[in-house]
Backbone bond lengths (Angstrom), bond angles and torsions (degrees), N, CA, C in turn:
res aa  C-N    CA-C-N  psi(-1)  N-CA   C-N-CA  omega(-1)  CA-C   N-CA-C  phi
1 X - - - 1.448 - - 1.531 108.93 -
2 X 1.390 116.08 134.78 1.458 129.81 -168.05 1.550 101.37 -67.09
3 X 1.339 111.76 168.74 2.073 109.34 -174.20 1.707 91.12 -99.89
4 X 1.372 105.18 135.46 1.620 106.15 175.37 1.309 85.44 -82.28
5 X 1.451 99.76 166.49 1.526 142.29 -176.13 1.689 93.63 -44.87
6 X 0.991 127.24 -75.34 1.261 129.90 -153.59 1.271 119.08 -58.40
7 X 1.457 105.85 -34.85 1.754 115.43 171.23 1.493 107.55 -86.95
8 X 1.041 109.08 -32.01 1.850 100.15 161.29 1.650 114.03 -41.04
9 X 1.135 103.80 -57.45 1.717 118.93 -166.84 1.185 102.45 -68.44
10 X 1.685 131.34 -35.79 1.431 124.31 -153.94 1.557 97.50 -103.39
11 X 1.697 139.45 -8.94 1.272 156.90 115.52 1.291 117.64 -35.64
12 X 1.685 145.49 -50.44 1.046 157.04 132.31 1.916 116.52 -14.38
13 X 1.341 92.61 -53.78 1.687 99.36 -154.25 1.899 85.92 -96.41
14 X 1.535 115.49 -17.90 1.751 82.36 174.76 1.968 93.06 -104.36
15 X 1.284 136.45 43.98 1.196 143.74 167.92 1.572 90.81 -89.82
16 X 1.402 111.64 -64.18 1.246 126.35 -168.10 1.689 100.98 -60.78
17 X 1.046 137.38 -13.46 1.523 139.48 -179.52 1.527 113.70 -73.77
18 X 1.532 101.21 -41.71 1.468 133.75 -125.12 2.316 87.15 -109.08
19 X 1.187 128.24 23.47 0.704 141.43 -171.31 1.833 115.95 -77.37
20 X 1.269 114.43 163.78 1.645 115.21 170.98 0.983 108.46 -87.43
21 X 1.238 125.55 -51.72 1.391 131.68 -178.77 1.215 125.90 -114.77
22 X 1.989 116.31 129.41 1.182 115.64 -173.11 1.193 130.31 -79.65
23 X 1.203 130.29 24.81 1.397 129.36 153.06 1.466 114.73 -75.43
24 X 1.696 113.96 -55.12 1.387 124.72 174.65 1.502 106.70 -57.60
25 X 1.114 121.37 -24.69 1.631 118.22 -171.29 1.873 109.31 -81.15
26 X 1.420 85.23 -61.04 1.612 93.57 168.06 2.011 128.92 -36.75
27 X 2.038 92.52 -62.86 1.587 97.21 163.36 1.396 111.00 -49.36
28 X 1.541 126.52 -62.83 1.226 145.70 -131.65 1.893 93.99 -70.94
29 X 1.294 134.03 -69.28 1.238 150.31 130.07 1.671 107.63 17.06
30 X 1.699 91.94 -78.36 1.400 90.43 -167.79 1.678 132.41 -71.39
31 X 1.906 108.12 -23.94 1.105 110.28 153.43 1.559 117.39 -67.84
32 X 1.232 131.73 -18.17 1.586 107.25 -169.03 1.535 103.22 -90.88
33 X 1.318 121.78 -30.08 1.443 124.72 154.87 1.516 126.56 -29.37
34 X 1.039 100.71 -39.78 2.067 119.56 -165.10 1.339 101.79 -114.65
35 X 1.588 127.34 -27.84 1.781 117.74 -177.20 1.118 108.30 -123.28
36 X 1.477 142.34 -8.36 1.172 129.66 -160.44 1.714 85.66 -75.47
37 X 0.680 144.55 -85.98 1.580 156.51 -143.59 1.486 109.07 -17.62
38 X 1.827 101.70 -17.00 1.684 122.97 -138.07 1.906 77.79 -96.25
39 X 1.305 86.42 -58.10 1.793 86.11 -172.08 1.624 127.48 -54.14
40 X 1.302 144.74 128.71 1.245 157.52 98.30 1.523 102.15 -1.17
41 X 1.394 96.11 144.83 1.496 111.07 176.15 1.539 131.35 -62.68
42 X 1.270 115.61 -9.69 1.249 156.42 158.64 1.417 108.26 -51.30
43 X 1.222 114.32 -58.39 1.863 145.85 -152.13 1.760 88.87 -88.65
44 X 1.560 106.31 -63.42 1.292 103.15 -176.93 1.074 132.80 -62.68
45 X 1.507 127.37 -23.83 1.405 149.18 146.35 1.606 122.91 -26.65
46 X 1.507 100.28 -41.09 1.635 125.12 -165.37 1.484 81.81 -89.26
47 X 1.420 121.40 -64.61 1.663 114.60 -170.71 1.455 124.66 -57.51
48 X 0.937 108.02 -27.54 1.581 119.57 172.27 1.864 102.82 -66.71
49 X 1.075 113.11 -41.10 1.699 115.28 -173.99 1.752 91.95 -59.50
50 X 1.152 121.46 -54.18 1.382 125.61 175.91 1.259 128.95 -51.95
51 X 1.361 99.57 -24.41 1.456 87.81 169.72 1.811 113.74 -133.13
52 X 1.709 91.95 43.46 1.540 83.30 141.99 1.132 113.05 -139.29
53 X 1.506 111.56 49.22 1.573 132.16 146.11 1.748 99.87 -78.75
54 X 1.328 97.50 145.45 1.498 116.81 -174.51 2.175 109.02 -83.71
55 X 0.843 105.06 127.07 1.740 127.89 -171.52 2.149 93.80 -21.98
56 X 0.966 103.31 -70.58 1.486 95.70 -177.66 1.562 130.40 -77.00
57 X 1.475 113.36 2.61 1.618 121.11 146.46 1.386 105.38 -85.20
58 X 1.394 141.70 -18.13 1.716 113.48 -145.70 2.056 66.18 -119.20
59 X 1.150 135.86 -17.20 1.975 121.34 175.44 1.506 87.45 -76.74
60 X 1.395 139.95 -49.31 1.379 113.83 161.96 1.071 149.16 -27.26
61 X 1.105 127.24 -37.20 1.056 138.34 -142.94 1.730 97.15 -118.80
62 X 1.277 105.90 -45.76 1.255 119.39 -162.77 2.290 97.53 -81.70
63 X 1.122 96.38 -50.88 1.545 87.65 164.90 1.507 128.91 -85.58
64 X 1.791 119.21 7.92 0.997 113.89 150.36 1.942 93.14 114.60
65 X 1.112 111.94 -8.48 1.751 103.22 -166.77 1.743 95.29 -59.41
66 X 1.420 115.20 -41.89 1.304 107.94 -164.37 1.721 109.70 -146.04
67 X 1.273 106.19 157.46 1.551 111.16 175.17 0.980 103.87 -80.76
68 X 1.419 107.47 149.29 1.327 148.52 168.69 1.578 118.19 -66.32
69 X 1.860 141.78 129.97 1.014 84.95 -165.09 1.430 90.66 -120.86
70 X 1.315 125.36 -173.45 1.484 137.61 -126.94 1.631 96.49 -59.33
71 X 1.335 145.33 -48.18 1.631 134.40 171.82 1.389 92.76 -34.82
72 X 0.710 157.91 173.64 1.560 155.53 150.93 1.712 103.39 120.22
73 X 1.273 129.01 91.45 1.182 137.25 172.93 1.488 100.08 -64.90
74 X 1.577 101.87 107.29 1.090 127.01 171.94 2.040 103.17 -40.26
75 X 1.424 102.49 -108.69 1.337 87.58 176.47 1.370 155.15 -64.73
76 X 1.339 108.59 36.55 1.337 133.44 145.40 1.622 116.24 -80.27
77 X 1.670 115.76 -45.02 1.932 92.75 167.91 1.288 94.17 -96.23
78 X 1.473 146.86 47.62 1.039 126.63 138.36 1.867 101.82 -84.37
79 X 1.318 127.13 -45.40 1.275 103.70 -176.80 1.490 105.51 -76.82
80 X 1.077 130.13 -12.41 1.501 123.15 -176.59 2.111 93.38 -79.23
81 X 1.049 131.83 3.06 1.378 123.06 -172.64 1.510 90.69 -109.95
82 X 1.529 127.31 -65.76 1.535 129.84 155.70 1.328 118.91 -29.71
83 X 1.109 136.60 -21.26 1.685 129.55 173.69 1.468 89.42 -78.59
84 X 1.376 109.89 -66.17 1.671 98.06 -164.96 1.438 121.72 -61.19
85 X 1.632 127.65 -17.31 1.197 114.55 -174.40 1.777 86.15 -99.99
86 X 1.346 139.59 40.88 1.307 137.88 -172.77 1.427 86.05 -150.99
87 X 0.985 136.63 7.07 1.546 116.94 178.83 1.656 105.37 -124.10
C-alpha cells in the first residue's frame, strides 16, 4: 500500500531534522514545517531529490556558491532559497 500524503510529509519533515549539519537541519526543518502541506506528491517527489544531496552541496546551492545540476527542480530551491532569505 502506497504512503498517503501525510505520512510522506511527517517522514519527509523528520528527514529534514535528521541532518549533518545544523544549519541545513535548522533551515531544512523549518521549511518542511511551514511548506510541506503546500506540496502534492509530485512536489514531494522533487523535495526528496533535494534532500538526498549531501549538507555542503544542497548550502551551495541554496546560498548561491554553486549550481544545482539539472535533477534539481529549479523552482523548488528557488522557494527553498526565499524561505531562508524570508525567515
Amino acid at each position: 500500500m502506497p504512503e498517503s500524503l501525510e505520512v510522506r510529509r511527517k517522514r519527509i519533515t523528520f528527514r529534514c531534522r535528521q541532518r549533518g549539519m545544523l544549519e541545513t537541519s535548522l533551515l531544512l526543518r523549518q521549511f518542511a514545517e511551514t511548506e510541506l502541506a503546500a506540496l502534492d506528491g509530485d512536489g514531494l517527489d522533487r523535495f526528496e531529490i533535494i534532500l538526498d544531496a549531501n549538507d555542503d552541496e544542497l548550502l551551495d546551492w541554496i546560498v548561491g556558491r554553486k549550481q544545482p545540476p539539472a535533477t534539481i527542480d529549479p523552482g523548488l530551491l528557488d522557494l527553498l532559497k526565499n524561505f531562508r532569505n524570508d525567515s
